[in-house]
N, C-alpha and C positions, 0 to 999 in steps of 0.2 A: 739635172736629175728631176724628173717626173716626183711630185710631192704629194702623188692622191694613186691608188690604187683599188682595185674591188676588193681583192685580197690578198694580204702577204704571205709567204710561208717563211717561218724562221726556221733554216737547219735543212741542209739538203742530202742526209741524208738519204738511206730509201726508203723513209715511210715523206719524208717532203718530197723528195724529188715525185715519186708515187701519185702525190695528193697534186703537186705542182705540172702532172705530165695531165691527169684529167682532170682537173681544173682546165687549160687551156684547150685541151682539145673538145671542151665543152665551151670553149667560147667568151670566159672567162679572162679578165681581164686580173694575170698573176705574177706576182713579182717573188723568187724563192730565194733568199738572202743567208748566207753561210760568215761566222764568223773565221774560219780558216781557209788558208790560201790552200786552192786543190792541181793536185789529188791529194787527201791525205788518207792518213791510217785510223782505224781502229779496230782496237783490242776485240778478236773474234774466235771463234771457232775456224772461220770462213767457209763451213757449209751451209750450202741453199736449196733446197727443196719443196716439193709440193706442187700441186694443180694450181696453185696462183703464182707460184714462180715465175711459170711457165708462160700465163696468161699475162703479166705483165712485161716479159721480156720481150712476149710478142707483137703487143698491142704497143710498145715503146719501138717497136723495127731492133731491138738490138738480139734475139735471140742468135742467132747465125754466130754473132760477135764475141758474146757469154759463151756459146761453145770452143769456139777460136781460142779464149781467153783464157780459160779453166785449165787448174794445172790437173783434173782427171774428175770422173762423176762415183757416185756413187752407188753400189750393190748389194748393201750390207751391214753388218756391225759385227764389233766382237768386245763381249763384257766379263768382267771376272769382279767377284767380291772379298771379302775378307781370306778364303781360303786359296785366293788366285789360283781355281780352278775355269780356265775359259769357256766360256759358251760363245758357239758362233751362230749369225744367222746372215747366210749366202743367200740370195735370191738366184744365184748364179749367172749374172748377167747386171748389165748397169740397168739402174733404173731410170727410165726416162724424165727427163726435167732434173735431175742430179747436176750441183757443180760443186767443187770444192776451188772456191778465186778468192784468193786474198784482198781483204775489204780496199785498200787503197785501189784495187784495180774493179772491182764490180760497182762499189758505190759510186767510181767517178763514172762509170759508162753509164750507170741509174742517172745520173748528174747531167750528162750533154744528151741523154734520151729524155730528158724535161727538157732542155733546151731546145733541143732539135723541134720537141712539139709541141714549140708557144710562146714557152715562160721565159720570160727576165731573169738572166740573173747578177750579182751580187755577190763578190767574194771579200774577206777581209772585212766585211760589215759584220760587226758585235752589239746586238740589240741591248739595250742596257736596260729599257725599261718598257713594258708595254702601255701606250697609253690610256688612260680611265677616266669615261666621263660619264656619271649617271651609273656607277657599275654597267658599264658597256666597255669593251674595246673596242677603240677608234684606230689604230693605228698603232706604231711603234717607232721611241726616240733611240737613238745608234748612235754609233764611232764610226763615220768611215771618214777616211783619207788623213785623219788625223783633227778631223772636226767633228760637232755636235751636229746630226743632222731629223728632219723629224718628218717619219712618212706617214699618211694616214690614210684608213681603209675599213672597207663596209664589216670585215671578219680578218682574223688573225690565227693562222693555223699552225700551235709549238709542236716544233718536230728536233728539239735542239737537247734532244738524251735525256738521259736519267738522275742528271746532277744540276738540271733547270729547276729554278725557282719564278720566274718569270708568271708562274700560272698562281701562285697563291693566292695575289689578292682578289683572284676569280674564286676562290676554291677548289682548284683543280692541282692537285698534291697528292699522290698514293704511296703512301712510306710504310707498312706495316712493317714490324719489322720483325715477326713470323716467318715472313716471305722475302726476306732480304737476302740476296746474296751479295758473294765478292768472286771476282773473275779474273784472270793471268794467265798471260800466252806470250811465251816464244817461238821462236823458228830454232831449228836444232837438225845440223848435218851430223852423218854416222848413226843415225837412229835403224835399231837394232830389231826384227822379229815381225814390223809392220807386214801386212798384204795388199798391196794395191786394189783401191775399192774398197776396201772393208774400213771404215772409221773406228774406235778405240774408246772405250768409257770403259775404266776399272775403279770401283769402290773400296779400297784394301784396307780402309780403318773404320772404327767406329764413329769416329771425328764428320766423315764425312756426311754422317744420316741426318736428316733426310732428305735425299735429290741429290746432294753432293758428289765431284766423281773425280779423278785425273783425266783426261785424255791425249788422244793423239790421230793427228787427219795426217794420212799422207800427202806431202804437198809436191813430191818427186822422189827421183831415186836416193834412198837414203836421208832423204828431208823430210821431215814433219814436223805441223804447228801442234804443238803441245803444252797443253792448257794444265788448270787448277778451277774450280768450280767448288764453294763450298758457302754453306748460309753464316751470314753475317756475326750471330749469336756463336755458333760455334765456332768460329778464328778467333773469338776473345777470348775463349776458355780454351785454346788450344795451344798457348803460350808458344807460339811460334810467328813467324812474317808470312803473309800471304807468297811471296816470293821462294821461302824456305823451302815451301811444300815440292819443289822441283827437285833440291836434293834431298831431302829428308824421303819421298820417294824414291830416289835413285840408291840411297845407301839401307833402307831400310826395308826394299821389298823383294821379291822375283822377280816377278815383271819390268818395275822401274829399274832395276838392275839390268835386266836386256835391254830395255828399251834407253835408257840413259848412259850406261854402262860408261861405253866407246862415245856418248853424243859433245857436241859441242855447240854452244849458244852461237846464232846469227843474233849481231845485232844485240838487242834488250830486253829484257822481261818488262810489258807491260799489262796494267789492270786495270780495272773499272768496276761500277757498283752496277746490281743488278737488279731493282725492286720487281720483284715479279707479281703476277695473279694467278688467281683460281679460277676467274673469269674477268670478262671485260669491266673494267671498273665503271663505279655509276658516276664517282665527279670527273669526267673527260670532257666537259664543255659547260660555257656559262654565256652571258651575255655578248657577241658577237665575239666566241673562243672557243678555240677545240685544240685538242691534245691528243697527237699523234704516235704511233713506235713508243720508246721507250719514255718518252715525254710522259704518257698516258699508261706508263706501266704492262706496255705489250709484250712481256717476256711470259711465257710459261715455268710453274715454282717446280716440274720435275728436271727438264733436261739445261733450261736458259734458253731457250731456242727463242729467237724473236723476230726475225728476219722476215718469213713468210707473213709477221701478223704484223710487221710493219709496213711492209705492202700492202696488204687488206686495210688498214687503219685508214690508209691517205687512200685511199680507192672509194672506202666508205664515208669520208669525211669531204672529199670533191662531188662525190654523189650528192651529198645533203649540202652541199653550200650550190650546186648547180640549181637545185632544186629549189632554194629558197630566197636567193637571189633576187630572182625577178619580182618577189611578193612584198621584197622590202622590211620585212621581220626578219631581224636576226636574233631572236630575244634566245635566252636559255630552253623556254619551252617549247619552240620551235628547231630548236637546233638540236634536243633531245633525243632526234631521229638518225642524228649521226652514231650515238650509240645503240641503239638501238638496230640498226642497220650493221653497222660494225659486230658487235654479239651475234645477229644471226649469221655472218660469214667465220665468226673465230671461235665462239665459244665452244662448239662442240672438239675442236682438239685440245682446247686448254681444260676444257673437262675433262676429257679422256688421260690429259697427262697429270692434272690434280688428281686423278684416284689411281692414276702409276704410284702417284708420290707417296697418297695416304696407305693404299695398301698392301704396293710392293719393295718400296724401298725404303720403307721406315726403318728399319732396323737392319742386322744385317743377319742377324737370323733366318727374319724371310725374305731379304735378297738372296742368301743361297738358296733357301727352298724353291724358289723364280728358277733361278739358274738351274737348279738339278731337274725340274719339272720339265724346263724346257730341252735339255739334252735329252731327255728320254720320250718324247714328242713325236709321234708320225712323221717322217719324213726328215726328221733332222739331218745334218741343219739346214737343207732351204727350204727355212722359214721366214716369213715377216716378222718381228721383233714386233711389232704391235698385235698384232694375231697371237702371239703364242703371251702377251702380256693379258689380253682379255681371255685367252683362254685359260689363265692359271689364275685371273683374278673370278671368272665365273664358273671353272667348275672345282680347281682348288679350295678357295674361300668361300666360295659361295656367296660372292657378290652382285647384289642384284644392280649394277650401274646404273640402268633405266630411273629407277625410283630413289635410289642415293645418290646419285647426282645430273637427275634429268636429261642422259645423255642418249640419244637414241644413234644408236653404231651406224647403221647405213650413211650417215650424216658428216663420218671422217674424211678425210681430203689429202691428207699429206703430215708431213714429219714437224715443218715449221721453221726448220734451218737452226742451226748453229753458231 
């Protein structure tokens, strides 16, 4: 084993794999190390969307394959709140760059599309500790084969989720817990009322505000991945199991009654934590460190969506280690530019969905107010779901986005994935 590298990436997911595909095809010397034997699962929505989707899947040669693979794309949504009255918005047709693939099958082809173009990799390797010398990262000591082994490297890029500690002793930790969610998903045959293309977010209690929601993606006929989504503070006061909320939906509401009724669990319910942002956090790099996807808190606090900005993250983050490589500074103040960079490609939709959060789904009051606004809307329902949110938040409310929360509209790109 090669004991010196330019740069490693820990966690191959798809903000590593991402950071690990342009790293190499810049020339880079990268090694992307995963401590689970692949392909494996995780807990998702598993929709993927957006103008970077797209651009990644292309720029990796795997787009063709993602379509191949997808169990169907996406056209649409349909939301209901407390009074499970629905509102739909049809675009009436798929929307381009839409998939809905469950993560064991996109993340690994994210996975051999780093491979294919460059990168090393590494499975079964569990990073145990990064190394630190001078407050700089050198490198990082692992477990593989069942020995201590220890590699080292000019920069070190954690792409290894939302439950990594590995980045603290740099200072790179984003915990608010504000913005904390918890997440759970099954697969569920005999699922009742779904439409092909249209994905599923109903808010039916008070429990769930603010951003929280049940969903359901069609994953085939009669199958859908159906989730739970709620902030962290309020599952402690809601004297119930993150898990519970499946049937406590199902016996407790309209909707989850059709939709759960007749259903039957594939498989297991699993979850994960969700630490989200309002924008790209400012501790995401330190001395030869950067902190990618979920690592670096690339979740959005209205929908969870993190997918799109974990692709942008390792995009932005191979950008600024290409760039800085050759000058032989990796210091904090130099590497500043990968956030930097990263914010100017992300921020403007995690803006756009912090003031969904702050001013349309706080309550459920004016969640239905949203909803009844939007049923009665020109052209309903094909509408866009974000058009018809800016439009209830700026002539509804009378919010001025631009000025509270410096978001300039022309500037949106895409949904961000699920």
């Amino acid at each position: 084993m090669v004991n010196r590298r330019q740069v490693i990436v820990v966690g191959s997911g798809p903000s590593g794999s991402s950071a690990a595909f342009y790293l190499a095809r810049g020339g880079v010397d990268v090694l992307l190390v995963d401590k689970e034997s692949w392909p494996r699962d995780k807990a998702c929505g598993d929709a993927q969307g957006g103008v970077f989707v797209t651009k990644v899947y292309k720029d990796m040669g795997i787009y063709d394959e993602a379509l191949r693979l997808r169990s169907g794309g996406i056209r649409g949504a349909r939301f209901s709140g407390v009074k499970e009255e629905l509102a739909t918005f049809d675009n009436g047709a798929e929307q381009p760059g839409t998939f809905l693939t469950q993560r064991r099958v996109i993340d690994d082809l994210l996975r051999r599309g780093a491979i294919n173009g460059g990168a090393d990799f590494l499975e079964n390797f569990e990073v145990t500790e990064i190394i630190r010398e001078r407050d700089y990262a050198k490198g990082v000591r692992a477990i593989y084969g069942g020995k201590e082994v220890e590699i080292r490297s000019d920069i070190v890029i954690l792409a290894n989720g939302a439950h990594h500690d590995l980045g603290r002793p740099f200072g790179i930790y984003n915990d608010d817990k504000d913005y904390v969610f918890l997440g759970a998903r099954g697969y569920f045959e005999g699922v009742r009322g779904l439409v092909p293309g249209l994905i599923e977010e109903h808010y039916p209690d008070e429990i769930f505000y603010p951003g929280g929601y049940m969903w359901c993606f069609v994953e085939g006929e009669g199958t859908a991945n159906v989730g739970v989504f709620i902030p962290e503070e309020n599952l402690k006061r809601g004297n119930r199991r993150l898990e519970d909320y499946f049937t406590w939906w199902r016996d407790n509401t309209k909707i989850g009654q059709e939709r759960l009724g007749e259903a039957r669990l594939l498989g297991e319910i699993k979850g994960w934590r969700l630490p989200t942002c309002r924008k790209v956090p400012d501790n995401i790099y330190g001395n030869g460190i950067l902190a990618v996807g979920d690592a670096g808190s690339h979740i959005n606090c209205y929908s969870g969506a993190g997918f799109e900005y974990a692709l942008q993250s390792g995009y932005a983050a191979a950008r600024t280690v290409i760039d800085v490589l050759p000058k032989g500074d990796v210091s904090k103040e130099v590497l500043k530019a990968y956030k930097d960079l990263d914010a100017s490609i992300s921020d403007p939709l995690l803006k756009m969905n912090t003031a969904v959060r702050d001013k349309l789904c706080g309550d459920p009051q004016t969640y239905e107010e949203f909803l009844s606004f939007a049923r009665s809307m020109p052209n309903y329902p094909h509408l866009n779901q974000y058009m018809a949110y800016i439009a209830f938040m700026t002539q509804a409310k009378k919010v001025d986005i631009k000025a509270e929360y410096g978001l300039d509209l022309s500037a949106m790109s895409g949904g961000g994935g699920h």
